[in-house]
N, C-alpha and C positions, 0 to 999 in steps of 0.2 A: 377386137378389143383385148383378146387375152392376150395375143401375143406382142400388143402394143406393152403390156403391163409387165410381164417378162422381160420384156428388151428394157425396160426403166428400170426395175428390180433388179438385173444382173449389171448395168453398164454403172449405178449408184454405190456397185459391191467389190469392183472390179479398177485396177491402176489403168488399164487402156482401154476407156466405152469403144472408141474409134472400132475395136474388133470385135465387139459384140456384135453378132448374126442371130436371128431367132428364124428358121422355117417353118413352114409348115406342112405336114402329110398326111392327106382323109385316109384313115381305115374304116374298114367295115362298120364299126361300131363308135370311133373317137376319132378325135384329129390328134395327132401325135406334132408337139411342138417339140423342135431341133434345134437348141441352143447351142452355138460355139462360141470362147470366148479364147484368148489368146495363152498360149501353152504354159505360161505363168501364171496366170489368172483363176489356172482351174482350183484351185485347193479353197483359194478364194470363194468360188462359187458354191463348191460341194461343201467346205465346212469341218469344222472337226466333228466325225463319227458322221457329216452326212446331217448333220441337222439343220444348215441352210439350205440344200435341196432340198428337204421336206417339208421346213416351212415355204418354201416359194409352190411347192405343189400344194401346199394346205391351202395356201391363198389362193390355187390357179381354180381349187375344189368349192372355194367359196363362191370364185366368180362365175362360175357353172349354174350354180342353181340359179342365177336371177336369170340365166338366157336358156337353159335347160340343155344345153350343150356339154358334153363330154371331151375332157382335156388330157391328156397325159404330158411329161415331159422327160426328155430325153439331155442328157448333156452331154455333149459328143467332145472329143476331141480333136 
């Protein structure tokens, strides 16, 4: 579900959905979610100073507690 919510969140933010990827990777303690969006797209994503990647982690932090699952996210290039 999280990373359904992710891939909606960056593809609604972003000029090419078509290259939104969202992964994913069990660590020890969290799943690490690995969004790539297309090389144009990033600044889009990240935001100025970085405050729509951290609203999309605030969100990803709220969707946690209803499933008690631990999320990080990652945005690759």
């Amino acid at each position: 579900m999280s990373r359904d919510l992710v891939e909606y969140i960056a593809k609604s933010l972003v000029d090419t959905p078509e290259a939104v990827s969202v992964a994913e990777a069990e660590g020890e303690r969290s799943t690490v979610l690995e969004l790539r969006v297309a090389e144009g797209d990033i600044g889009k994503v990240i935001g100025k100073y970085g405050r729509i990647a951290k609203a999309i982690r605030t969100v990803l932090s709220a969707s946690k507690s209803r499933s008690g699952a631990r999320y990080s996210l990652e945005i690759l290039e």
